[in-house]
C-alpha positions in Angstrom: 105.8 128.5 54.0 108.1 125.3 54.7 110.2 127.6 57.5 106.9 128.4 59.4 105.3 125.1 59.5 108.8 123.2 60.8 109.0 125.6 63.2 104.8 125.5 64.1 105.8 121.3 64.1 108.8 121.5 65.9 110.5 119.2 63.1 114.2 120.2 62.7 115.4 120.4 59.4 117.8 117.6 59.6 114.9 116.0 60.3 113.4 116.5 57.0 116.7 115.8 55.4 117.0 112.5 56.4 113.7 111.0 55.7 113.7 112.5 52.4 117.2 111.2 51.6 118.5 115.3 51.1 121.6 117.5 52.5 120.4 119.7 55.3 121.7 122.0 53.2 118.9 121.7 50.3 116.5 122.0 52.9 118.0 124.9 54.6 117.6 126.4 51.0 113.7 125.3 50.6 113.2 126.6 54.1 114.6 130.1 53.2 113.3 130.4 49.4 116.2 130.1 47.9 115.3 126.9 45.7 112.2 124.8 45.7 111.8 121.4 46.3 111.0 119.1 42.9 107.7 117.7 42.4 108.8 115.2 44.1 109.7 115.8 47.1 107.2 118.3 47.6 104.5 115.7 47.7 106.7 113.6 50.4 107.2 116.8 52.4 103.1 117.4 52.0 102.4 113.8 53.1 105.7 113.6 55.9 104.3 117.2 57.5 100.9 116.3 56.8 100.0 119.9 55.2 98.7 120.6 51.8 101.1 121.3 48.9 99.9 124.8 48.6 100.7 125.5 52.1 104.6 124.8 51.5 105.0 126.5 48.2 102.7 129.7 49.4 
């Protein structure tokens, strides 16, 4: 789950944000489950935390 790797990372969710050109807000909301990332930016979070796709949507 996104939450749990950030925090295993120690990559703050602003982080995230800005490298993916998002609100800290819509990551907030992928962090929590509360809305998925688009195909899209799930394979740049996969490639920017370096974790399989699976592992962030699981």
């Amino acid at each position: 789950m996104l939450k749990d790797i950030l925090a295993a990372k120690g990559i703050k969710q602003v982080y995230v944000a800005q490298k993916l050109g998002v609100s800290v807000v819509t990551v907030s909301n992928w962090a929590k489950g509360k809305t998925a990332p688009n195909e899209k930016n799930l394979k740049r979070l996969s490639e920017l935390l370096q974790v399989p796709v699976k592992d962030i949507v699981h």
